[in-house]
C-alpha positions in Angstrom: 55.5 -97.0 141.1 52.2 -98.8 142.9 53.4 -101.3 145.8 51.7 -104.8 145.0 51.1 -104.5 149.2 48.3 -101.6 148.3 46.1 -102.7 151.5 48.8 -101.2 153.9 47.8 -97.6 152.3 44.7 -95.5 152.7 42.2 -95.2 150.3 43.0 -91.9 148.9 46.2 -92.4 148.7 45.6 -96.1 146.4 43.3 -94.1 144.1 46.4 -90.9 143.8 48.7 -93.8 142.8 46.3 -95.5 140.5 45.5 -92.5 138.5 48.8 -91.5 137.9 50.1 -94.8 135.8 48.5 -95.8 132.8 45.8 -98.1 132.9 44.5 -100.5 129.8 41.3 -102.1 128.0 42.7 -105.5 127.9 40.6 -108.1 126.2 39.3 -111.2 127.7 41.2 -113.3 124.9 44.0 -112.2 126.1 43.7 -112.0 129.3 43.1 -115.5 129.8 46.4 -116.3 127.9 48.0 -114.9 131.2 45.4 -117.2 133.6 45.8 -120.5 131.4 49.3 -121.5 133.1 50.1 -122.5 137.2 51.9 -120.1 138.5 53.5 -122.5 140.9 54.4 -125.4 138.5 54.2 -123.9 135.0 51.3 -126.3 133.9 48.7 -125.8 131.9 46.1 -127.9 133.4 44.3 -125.3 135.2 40.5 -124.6 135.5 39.8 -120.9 135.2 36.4 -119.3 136.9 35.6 -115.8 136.1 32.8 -113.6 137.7 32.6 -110.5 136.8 31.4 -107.7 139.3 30.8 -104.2 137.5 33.6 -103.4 135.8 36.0 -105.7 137.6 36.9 -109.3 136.5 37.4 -112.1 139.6 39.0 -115.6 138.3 39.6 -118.4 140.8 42.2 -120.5 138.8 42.8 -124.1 140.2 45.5 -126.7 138.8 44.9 -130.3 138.7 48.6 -130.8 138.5 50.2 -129.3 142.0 46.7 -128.8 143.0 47.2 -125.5 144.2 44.4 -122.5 144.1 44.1 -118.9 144.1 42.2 -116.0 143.4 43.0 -113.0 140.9 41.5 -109.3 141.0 41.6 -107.7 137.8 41.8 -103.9 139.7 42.5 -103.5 143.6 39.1 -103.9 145.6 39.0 -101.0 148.3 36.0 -101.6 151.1 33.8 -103.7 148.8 34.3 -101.5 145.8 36.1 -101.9 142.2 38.5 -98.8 142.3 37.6 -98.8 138.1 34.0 -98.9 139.0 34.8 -95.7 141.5 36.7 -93.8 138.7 34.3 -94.1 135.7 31.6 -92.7 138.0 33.8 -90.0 139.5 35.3 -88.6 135.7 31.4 -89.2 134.3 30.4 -86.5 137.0 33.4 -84.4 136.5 33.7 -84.4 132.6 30.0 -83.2 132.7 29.0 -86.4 130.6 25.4 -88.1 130.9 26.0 -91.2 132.7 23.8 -93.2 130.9 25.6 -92.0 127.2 28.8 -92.8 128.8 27.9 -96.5 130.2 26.1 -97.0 126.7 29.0 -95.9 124.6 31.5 -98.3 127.2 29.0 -101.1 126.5 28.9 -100.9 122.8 32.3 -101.9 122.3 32.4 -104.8 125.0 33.9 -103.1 127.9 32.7 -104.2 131.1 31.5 -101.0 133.2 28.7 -101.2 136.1 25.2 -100.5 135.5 23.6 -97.0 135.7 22.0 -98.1 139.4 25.7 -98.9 140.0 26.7 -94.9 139.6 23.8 -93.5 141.0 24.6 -95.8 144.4 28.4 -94.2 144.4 27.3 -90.6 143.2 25.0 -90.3 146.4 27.0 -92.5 148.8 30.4 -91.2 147.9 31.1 -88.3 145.3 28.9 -86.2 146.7 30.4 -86.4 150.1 33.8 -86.1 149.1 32.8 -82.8 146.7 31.3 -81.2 149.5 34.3 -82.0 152.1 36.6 -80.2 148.9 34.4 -77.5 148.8 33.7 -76.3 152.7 37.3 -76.9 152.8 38.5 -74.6 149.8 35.6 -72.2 150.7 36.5 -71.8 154.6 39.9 -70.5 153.0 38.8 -68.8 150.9 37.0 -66.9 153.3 39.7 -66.5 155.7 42.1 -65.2 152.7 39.7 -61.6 152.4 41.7 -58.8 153.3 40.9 -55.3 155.1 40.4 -53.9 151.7 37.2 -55.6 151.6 35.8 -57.5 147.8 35.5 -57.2 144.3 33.1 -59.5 143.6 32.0 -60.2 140.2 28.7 -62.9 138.9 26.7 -64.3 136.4 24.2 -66.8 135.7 23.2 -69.2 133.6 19.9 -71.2 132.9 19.3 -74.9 131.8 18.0 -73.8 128.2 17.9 -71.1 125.9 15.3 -68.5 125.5 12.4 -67.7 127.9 11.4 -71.3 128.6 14.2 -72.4 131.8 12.8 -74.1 134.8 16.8 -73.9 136.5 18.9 -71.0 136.8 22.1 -71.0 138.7 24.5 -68.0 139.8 27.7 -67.9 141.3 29.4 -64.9 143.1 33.0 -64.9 142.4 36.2 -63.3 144.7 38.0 -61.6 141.6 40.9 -60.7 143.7 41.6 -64.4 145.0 39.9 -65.8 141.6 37.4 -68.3 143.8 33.3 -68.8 144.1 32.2 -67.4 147.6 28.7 -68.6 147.0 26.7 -70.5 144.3 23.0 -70.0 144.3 20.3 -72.7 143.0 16.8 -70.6 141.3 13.8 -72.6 139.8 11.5 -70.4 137.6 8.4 -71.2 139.7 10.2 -69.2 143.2 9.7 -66.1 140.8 8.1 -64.3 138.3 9.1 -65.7 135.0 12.8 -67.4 133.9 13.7 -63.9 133.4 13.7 -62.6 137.0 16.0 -66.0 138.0 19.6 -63.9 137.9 18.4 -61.7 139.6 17.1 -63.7 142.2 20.1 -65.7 142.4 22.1 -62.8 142.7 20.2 -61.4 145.3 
């Protein structure tokens, strides 16, 4: 189980933790059942203030009776960032979803999520870092797992649309003996010919 004292642990392993328990949608209703009493004197003549910041609800709750004050985090904050707002972008990108159908679905209902700027910040200043550390890292042993025997590689391509009209092809080579890509290769239809030529191209 998570240790309440999650600021003693590193990053990765918070979000490892976190992923592995159950999380909930809990409404605000609800919620504020839980905020309306003192936790030091059991009163209920307390002033709750929320804010909420992406998809992450702060409440400063004060009581007028013991007069004591203190804040409440609704997910743990890691370096100036909602771990919730961290995870929706991460599974968007890895579930293959459009981020702005996902936030718009989230948003229909009421659930609090952070705005499409919001994902676009931690897709460029953090997914994409961490992807490519997993990668090189996966891909150097790869590498250093080919025997004397030499490779059977096998590849294949794909394009962004059906037919003869793609603008993006991609193609990946593929280690069938260790079952990993060696290389991945980007082709737009104007570096060749026609959309036709762009596996080729890639493969090459």
């Amino acid at each position: 189980m998570c240790s309440p004292s999650l600021g003693k642990w590193s990053p990765s392993k918070i979000v490892q933790c976190l992923i592995k328990k159950p999380n909930y949608i809990v409404f605000q209703s609800q919620l504020l059942l839980l905020l309306s009493m003192c936790h030091f004197c059991l009163s209920t003549a307390v002033t709750v203030t929320s804010v909420l910041k992406g998809s992450m609800l702060v409440a400063v709750i004060k009581c007028s009776k013991c007069k004591s004050n203190w804040g409440w985090h609704s997910q743990p904050n890691i370096r100036g960032y909602a771990v919730g707002d961290i995870l929706l972008s991460g599974a968007i990108i890895f579930s293959g979803n459009l981020p702005k159908k996902s936030l718009r679905l989230l948003k229909s209902i009421g659930i609090a999520c952070p705005s499409a700027r919001s994902f676009f910040r931690h897709q460029n200043k953090h997914i994409h870092y961490v992807v490519a550390k997993l990668w090189n890292s996966q891909h150097h042993q790869l590498l250093q797992g080919i025997g004397e025997e030499g490779l059977l590689i096998g590849g294949d391509g794909r394009c962004d649309s059906m037919g003869y009209s793609a603008k993006y092809g991609s193609y990946a080579a593929i280690d069938l003996q260790q079952n990993g890509i060696l290389h991945a290769e980007l082709v737009q239809s104007n570096e060749v010919k026609s959309s036709y030529h762009m596996e080729l191209e890639g493969l090459q």
